[in-house]
SETORFI-805759 format. One record per atom (N, C-alpha, C): x, y, z. Coordinates in pm, whole numbers, plus 32768, in hexadecimal, padded with zeros to 4 digits. Layout:
! residues N
XYZ ...
This chain:
! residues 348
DE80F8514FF6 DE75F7D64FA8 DEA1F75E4FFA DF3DF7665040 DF44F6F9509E DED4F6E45108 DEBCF7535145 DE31F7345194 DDDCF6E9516D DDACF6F250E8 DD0FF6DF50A7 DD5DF62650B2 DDAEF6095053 DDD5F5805049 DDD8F53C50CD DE36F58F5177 DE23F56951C2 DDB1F52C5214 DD1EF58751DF DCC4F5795229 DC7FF50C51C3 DC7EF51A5156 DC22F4945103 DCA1F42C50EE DD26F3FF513A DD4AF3925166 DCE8F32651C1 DCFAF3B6522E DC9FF38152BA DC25F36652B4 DBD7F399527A DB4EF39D525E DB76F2F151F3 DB9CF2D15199 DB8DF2455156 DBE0F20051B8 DC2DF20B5225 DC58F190529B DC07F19F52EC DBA6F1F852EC DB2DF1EA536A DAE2F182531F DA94F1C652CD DA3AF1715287 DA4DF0C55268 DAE1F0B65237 DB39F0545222 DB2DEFF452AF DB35F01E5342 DB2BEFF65398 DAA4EFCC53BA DA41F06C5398 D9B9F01353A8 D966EF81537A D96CEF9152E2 D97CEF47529E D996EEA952C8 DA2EEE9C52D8 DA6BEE33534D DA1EEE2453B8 D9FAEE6C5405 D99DEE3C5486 D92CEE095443 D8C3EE65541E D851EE2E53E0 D861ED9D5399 D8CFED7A5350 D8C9ECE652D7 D8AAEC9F538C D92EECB253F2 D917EC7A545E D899EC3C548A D840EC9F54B1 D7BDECAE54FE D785EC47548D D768EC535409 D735EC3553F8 D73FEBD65368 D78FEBA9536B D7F8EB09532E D796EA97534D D750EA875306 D6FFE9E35312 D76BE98E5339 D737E932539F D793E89553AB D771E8415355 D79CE7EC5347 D7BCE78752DC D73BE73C5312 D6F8E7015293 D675E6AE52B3 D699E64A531A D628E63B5361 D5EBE5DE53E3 D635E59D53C0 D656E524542B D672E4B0541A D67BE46254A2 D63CE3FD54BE D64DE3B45539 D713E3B15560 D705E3B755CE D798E3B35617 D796E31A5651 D7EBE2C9560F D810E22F565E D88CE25256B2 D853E237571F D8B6E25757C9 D919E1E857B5 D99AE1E357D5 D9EFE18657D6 DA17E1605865 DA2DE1175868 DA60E0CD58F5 DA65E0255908 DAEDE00E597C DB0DDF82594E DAC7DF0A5981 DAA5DEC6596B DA5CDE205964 DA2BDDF95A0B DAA2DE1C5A58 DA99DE0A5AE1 DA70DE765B2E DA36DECE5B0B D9D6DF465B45 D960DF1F5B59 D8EEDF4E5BA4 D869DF065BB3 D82BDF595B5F D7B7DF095B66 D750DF285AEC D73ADFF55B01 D710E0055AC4 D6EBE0A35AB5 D63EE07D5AF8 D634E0EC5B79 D5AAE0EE5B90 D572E1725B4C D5BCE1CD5AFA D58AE2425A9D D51CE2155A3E D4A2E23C5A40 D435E22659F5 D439E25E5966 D470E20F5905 D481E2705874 D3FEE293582D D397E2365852 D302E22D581C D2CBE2C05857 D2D3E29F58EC D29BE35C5934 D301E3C758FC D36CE38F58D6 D3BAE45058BC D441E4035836 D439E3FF57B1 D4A0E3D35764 D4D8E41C5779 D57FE3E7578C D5E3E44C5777 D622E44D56D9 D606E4DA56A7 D623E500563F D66EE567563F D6DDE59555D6 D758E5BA55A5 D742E65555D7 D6ACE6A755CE D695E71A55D0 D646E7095656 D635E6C856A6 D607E6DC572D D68EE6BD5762 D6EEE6815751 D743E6A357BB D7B3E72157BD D778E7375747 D7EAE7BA5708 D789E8485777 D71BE84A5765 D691E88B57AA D6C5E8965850 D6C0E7FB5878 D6EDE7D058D5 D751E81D5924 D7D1E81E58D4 D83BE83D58E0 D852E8FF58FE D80BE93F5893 D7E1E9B95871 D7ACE9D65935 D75FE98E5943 D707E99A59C0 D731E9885A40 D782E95F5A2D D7E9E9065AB7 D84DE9765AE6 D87AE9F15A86 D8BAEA245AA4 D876EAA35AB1 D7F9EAC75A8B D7ABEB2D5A92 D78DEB885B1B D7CBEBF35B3B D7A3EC1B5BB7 D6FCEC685B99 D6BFEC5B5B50 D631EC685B3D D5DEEC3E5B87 D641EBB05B9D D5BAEB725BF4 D5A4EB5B5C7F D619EBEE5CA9 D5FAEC145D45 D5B0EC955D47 D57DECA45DD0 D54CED0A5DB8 D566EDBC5D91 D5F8EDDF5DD1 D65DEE365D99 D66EEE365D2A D67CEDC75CD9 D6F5ED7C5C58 D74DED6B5C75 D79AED645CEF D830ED625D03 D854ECD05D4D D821EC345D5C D820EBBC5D86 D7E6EB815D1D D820EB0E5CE5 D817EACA5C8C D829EA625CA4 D803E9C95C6C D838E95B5C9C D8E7E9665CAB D8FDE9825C37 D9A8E9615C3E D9E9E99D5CA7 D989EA065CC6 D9C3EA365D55 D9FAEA0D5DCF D9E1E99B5DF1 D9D6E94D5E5F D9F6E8B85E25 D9F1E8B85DA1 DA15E8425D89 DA9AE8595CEE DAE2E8405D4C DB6EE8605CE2 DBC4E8125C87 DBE1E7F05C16 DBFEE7A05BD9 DC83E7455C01 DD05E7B15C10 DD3FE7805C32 DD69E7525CB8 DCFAE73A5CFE DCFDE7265D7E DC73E69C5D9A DC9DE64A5D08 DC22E5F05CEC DB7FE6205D26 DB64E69B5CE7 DAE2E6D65D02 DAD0E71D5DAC DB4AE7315DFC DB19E7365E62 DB40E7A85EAC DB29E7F25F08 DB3DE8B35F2A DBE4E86E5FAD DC1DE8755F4C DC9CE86C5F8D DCB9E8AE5FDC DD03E8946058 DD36E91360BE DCBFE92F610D DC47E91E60DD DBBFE9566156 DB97E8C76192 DB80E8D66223 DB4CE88D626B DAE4E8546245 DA80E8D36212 D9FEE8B961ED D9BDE9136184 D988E90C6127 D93FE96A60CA D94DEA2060D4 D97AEA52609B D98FEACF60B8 D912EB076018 D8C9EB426051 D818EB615FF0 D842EBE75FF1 D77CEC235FD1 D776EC935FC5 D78EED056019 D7FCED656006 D7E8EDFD606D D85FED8C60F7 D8C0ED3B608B D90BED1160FA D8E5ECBB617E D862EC976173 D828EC3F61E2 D87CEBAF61AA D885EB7F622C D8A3EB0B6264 D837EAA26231 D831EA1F61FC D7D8E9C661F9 D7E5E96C6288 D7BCE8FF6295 D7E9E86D630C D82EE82B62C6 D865E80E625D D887E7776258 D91DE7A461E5 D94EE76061DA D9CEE791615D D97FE72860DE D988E76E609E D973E74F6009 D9B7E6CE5FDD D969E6395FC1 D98AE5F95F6E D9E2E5E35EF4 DA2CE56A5EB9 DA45E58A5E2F D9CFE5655DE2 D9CCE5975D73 D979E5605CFF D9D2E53D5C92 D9A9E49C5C9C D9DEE4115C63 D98EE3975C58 D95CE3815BE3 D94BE2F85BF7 D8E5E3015C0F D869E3625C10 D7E2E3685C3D D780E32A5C29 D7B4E2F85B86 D750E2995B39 D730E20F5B77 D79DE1F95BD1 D78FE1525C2A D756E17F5CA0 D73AE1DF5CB1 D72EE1EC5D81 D66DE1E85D87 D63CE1AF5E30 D59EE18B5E1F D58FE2065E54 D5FDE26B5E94 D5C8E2E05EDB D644E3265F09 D612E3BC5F03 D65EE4375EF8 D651E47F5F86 D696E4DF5F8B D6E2E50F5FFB D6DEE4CE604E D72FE50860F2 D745E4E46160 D6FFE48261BF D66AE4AC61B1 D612E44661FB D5C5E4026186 D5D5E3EF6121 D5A2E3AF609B D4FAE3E660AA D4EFE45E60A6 D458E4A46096 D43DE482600A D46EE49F5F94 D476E4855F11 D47FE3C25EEE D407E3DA5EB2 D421E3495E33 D440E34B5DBC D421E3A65D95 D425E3CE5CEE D495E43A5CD3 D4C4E4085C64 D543E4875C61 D4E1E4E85C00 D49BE4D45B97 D442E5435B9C D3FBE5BA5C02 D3F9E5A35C65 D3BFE5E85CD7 D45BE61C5D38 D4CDE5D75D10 D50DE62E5D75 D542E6BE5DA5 D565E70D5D24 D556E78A5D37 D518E7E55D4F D49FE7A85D73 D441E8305DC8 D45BE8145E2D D4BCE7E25E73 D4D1E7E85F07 D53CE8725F3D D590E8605ED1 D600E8CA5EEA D5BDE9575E95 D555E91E5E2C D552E9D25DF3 D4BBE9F35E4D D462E9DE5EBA D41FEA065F14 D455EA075F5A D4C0E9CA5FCD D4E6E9DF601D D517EA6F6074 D4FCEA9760C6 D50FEB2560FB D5A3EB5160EB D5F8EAE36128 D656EAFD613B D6C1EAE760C9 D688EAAF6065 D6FEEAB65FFE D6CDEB025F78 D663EACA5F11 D634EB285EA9 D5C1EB8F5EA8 D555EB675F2D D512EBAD5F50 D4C6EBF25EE3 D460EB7E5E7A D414EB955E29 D3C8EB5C5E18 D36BEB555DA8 D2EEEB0B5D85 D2F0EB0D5CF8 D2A2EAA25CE1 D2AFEA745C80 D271EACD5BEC D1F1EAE25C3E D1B0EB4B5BF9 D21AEBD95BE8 D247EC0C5C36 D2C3EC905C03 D344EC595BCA D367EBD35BEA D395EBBC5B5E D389EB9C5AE7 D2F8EB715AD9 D2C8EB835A49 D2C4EC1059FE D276EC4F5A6C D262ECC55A3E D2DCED0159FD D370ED0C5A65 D3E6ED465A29 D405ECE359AA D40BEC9D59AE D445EC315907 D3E9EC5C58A5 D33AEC9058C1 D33DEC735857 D32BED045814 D370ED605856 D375EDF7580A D43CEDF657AE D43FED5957B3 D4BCED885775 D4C4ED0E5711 D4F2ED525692 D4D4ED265605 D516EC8855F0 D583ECC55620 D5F9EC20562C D5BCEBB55676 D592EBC056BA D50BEB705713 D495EB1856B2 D484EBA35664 D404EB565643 D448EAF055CD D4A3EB3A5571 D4C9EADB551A D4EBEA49553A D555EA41559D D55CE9CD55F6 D4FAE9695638 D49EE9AF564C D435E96C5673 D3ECE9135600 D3C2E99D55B8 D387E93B5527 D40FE8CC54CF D461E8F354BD D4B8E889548E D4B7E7F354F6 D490E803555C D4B4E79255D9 D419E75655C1 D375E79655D6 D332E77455E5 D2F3E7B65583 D2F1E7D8552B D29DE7ED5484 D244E87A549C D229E8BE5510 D1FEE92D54F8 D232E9B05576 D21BE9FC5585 D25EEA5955C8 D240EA915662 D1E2EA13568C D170EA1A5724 D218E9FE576F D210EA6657C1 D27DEA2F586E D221EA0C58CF D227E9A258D2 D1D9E95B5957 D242E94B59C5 D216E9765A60 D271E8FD5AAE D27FE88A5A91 D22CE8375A66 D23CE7A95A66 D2A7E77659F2 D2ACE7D2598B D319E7F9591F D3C5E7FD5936 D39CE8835999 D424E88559DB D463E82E5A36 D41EE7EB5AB1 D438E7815AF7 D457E7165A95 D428E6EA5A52 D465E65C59DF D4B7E68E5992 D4CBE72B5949 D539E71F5924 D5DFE6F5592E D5C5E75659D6 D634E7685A49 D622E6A05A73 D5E0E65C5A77 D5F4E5DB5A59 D644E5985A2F D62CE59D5984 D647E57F5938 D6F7E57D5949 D734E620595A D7C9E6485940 D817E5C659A1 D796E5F35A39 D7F3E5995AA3 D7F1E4F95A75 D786E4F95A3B D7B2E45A5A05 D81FE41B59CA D87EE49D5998 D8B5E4765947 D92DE4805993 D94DE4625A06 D9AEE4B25A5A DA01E41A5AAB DA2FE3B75A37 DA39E3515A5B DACDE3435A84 DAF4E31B5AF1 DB96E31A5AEF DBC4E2605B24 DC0CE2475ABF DC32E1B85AC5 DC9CE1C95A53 DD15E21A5A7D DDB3E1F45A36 DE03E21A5A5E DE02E1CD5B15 DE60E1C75B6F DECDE1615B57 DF2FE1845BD2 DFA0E0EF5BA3 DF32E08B5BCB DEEFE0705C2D DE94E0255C67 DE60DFF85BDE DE1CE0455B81 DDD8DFFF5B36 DE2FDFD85AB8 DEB0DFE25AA8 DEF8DFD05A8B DF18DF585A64 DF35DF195B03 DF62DEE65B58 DF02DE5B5B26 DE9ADE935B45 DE0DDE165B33 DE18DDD65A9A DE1FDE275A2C DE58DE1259A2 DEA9DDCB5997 DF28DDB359EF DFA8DD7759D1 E01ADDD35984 DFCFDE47598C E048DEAA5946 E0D2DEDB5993 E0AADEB15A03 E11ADF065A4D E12EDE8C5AE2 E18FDEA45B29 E19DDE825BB4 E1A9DED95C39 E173DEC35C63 E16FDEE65CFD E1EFDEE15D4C E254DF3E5D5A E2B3DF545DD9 E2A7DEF05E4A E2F6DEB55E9C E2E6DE685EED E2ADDEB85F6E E2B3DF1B5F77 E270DFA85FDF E1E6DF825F9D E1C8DFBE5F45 E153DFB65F19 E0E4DF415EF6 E13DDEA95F06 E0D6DE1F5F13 E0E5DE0A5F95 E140DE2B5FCE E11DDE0F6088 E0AEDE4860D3 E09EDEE4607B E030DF4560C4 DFC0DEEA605C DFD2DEC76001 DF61DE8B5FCA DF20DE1F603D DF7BDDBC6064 DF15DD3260B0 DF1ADD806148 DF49DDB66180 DF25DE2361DB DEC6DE8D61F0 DE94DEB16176 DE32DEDA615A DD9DDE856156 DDD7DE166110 DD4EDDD0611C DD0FDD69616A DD75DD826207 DD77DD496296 DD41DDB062B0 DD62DE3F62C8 DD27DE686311 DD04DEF862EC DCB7DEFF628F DC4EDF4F625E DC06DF4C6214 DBFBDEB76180 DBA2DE8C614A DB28DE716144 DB0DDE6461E0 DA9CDE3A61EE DA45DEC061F9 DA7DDF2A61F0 DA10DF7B61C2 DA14DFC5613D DAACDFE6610C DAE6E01860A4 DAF4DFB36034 DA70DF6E6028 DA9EDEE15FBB DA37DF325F46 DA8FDECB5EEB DA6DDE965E78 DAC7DEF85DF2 DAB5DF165DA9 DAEDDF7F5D5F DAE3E0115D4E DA88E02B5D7C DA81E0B65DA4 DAB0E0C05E16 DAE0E08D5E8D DB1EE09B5F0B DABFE0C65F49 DA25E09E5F6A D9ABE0AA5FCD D931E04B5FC4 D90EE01C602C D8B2DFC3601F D7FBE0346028 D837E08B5FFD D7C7E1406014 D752E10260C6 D790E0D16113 D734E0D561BA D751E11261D4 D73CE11B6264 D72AE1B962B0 D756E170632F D7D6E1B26370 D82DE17463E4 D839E1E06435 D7FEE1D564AF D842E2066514 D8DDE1CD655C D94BE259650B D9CBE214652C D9FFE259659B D9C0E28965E5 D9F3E2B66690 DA3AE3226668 D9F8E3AA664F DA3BE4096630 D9D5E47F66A1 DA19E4E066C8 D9D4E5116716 D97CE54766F2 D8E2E5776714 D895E5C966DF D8F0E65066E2 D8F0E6AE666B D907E738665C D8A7E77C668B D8B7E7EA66EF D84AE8506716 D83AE89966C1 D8A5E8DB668B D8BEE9546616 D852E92865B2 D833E8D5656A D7EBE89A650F D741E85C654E D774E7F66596 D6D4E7C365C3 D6A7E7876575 D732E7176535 D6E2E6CE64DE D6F1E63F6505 D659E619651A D667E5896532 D672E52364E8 D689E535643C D695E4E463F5 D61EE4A263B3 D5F7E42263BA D568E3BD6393 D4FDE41363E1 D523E4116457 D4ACE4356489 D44FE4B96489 D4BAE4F76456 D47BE5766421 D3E2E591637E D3E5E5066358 D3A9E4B762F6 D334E4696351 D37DE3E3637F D305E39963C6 D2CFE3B5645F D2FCE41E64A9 D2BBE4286537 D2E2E39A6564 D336E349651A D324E2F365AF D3A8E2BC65F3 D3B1E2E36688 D435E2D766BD D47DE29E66A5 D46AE202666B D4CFE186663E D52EE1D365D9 D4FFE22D6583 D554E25E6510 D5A8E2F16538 D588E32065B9 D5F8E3796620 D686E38465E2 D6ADE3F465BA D704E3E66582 D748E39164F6 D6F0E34964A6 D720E2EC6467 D740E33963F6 D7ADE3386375 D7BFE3746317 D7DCE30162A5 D7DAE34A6220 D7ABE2EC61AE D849E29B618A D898E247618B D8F3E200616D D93AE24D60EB D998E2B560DB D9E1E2BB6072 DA07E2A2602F DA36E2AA5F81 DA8AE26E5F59 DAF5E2945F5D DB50E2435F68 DC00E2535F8D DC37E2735EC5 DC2BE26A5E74 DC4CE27E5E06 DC6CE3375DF5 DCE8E3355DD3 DD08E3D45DB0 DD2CE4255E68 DD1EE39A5EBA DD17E3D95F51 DDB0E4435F42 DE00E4275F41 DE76E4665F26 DE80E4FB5F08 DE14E5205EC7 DDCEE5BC5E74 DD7CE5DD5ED6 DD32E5A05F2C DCC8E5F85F5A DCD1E5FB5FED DD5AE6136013 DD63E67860A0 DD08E6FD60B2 DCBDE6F1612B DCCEE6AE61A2 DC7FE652618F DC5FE60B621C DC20E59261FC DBB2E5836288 DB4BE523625A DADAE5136298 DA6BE591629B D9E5E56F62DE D989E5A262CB D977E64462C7 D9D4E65B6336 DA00E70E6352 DA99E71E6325 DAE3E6CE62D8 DB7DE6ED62D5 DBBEE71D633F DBB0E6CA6398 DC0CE6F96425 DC74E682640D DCABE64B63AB DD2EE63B639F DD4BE6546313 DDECE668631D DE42E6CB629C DE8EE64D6275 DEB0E5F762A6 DEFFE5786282 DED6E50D6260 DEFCE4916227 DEDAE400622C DF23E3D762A8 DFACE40262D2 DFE9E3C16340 DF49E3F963AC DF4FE45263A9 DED9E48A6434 DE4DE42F6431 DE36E40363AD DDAEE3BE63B7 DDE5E340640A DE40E2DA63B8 DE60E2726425 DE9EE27F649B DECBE2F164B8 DEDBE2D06552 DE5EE31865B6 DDF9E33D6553 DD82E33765C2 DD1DE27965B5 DD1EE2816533 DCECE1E86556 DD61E17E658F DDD0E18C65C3 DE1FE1446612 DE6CE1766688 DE08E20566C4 DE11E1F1673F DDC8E2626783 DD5EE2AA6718 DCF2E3216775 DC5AE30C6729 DC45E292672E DBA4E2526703 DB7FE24C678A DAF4E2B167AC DAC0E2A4681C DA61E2456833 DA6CE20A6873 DA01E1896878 D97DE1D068CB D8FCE18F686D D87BE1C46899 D7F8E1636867 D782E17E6896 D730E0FE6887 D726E0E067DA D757E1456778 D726E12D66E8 D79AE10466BA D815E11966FF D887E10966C9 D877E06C6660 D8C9E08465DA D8BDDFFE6576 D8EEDF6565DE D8B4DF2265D2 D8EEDEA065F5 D974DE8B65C4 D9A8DEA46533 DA3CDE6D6517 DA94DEE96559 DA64DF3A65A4 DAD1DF8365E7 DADFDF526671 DABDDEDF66A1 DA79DEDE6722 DAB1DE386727 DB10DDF36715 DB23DD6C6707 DB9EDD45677C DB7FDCD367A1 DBF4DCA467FC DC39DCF86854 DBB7DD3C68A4 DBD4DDA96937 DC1EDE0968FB DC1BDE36684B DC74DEA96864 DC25DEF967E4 DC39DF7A6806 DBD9DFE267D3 DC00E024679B DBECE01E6714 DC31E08C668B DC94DFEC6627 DCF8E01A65F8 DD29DFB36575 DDD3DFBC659C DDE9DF5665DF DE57DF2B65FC DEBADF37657F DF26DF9C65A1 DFA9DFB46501 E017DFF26577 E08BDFCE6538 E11BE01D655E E13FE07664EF E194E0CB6507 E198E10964D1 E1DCE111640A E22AE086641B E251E04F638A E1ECE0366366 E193DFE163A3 E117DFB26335 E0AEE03D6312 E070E0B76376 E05EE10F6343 E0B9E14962A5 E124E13B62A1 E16BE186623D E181E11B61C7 E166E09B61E3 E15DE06B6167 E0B8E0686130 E059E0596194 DFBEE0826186 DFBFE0EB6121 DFFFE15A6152 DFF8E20A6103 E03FE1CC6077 E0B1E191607A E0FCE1795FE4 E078E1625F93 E031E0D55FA6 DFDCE08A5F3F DF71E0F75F21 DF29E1605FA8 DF0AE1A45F7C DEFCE20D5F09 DF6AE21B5F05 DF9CE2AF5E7D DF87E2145E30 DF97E1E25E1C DF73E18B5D77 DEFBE1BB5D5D DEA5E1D55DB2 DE02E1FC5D83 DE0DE2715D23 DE6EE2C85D24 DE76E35B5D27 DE80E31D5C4F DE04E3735C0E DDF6E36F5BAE DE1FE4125B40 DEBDE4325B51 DECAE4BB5B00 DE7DE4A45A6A DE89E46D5A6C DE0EE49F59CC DDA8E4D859CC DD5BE49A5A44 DCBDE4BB5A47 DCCFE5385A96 DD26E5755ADF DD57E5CF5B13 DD65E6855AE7 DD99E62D5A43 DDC9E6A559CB DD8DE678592A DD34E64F5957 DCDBE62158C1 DCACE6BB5894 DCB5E700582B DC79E76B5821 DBEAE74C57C6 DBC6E6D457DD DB36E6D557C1 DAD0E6F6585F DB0DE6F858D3 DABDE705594D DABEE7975974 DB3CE7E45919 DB71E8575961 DAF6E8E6592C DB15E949596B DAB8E9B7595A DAC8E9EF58BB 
């Protein structure tokens, strides 16, 4: 008799559990609704096309669902979030460069994703215009998701949660690539970070450390002119005298336009959240902020593409001692936005 009760316990906490998963899988979201993006007054206009792709409440939820999906490698085991980590403002912390499928190596270290909705162009050598189109770079790519678009339709759409999602996002139950690319859109659109002390700061809510307004007008002597405006990038493409990497073989622009002038040139960063996304530059061959400025103030190799503002008054690279480096780094961390960091609307 204890047996019999024992076993039809288990048997109604199995079921009890199933049950629970299934409401899971398959729990309607709350009706559509356009998503109004927030962000403050002094940000530039959004070049995100809402007419080509609305962002709505159940595409970025889709979005989101998708971003973390190792489906859409070719294993299943690489996913966006893979390489792009939340609390590391979207970015594969600790790796030099992209670590993909079967453990291959990519060229370049992984970007943050921030702020996408303002930028005219995506990755390293700005191949991308459209943030609709940017994720088929990393989920074809050999070396990191090593798929197609077509086998990831195919895998999404043998699975039920998929389709529901789909039809709740877009009214019927078709997985298109072109579906999934705007969904995965959509999430990153929403991936806005602006509630730093910096922006703080800009509000009038708070003050700036005297460390931290010194690195401010120090900063905007001598690195503004490429790190301007509010996102901290003017998005050009600078050859800043860094050595070509053999290991990689990546020439940067020119790997895009064939044409030598753009030798080495890479897409202007934004400095926002810089603080989170060690290492730094195109291959992460530096682990520090102290290490970035003391290569632009005293191992910028001078060469025929090298930027003009590195190249001023017979001296080559960006003239700093070592206090003004460390008050530079202070104003820096103001960028550093923990909210957008630990929002668990971005998280998996």
């Amino acid at each position: 008799m204890t047996k019999l009760i024992l076993k039809t316990g288990l048997l109604i906490f199995a079921f009890m559990n199933f049950v629970s998963c299934s409401d899971e899988v398959t729990q309607p979201l709350e009706k559509d609704e356009a998503v109004n993006l927030q962000f403050p007054s002094y940000f530039p206009e959004m070049t995100f096309d809402q007419d080509e792709n609305p962002i709505t409440k159940n595409g970025v939820e889709l979005g989101r669902k998708l971003f973390y999906e190792g489906k859409l490698s070719r294993n299943n085991t690489i996913s966006c979030g893979f390489c792009h980590i939340q609390e590391h403002a979207f970015t594969h912390h600790g790796h030099t460069v992209s670590h993909g499928i079967d453990n291959q190596l990519g060229i370049r270290n992984a970007p943050p994703i921030q702020n996408m909705i303002f930028l005219k162009r995506y990755m390293w050598d700005g191949v991308i215009h459209n943030l609709n189109q940017q994720p088929i770079i990393p989920i074809t790519d050999a070396k990191e998701m090593d798929s197609s678009m077509p086998d990831v339709v195919a895998k999404l759409s043998k699975e039920d949660f998929y389709k529901k999602l789909f039809k709740q996002t877009y009214g019927d139950e078709s997985i298109t690539g072109e579906r999934v690319l705007k969904a995965l859109s959509q999430f990153m659109a929403t991936l806005i970070s602006a509630d730093s002390k910096y922006d703080q700061f800009k509000q009038g809510n708070v003050n700036l450390s005297s460390q931290e307004s010194q690195g401010r007008v120090l900063f905007q002597q001598k690195c503004a002119s490429c790190h301007k405006g509010e996102l901290f990038t003017d998005e050009s493409f600078k050859n800043t005298g860094m050595y070509y990497n053999t290991q990689f073989k990546d020439a940067g622009r020119y790997r895009v336009t064939l044409d030598q002038n753009d030798w080495m040139k890479f897409r202007v960063p934004s400095l926002r959240n810089v603080e989170y996304t060690a290492p730094y530059m195109h291959d992460g061959r530096y682990y520090t902020l102290e290490a970035v400025l003391n290569f632009y103030s005293d191992n910028v190799e001078d060469n025929p593409n090298l930027d003009p503002q590195l190249k001023q008054n017979n001296h080559v690279g960006i003239a700093m001692n070592a206090q003004e480096k460390q008050f530079i780094i202070a104003f820096l961390k103001t960028l550093s936005d923990k909210n957008f960091i630990s929002n668990p609307k971005f998280a998996e």
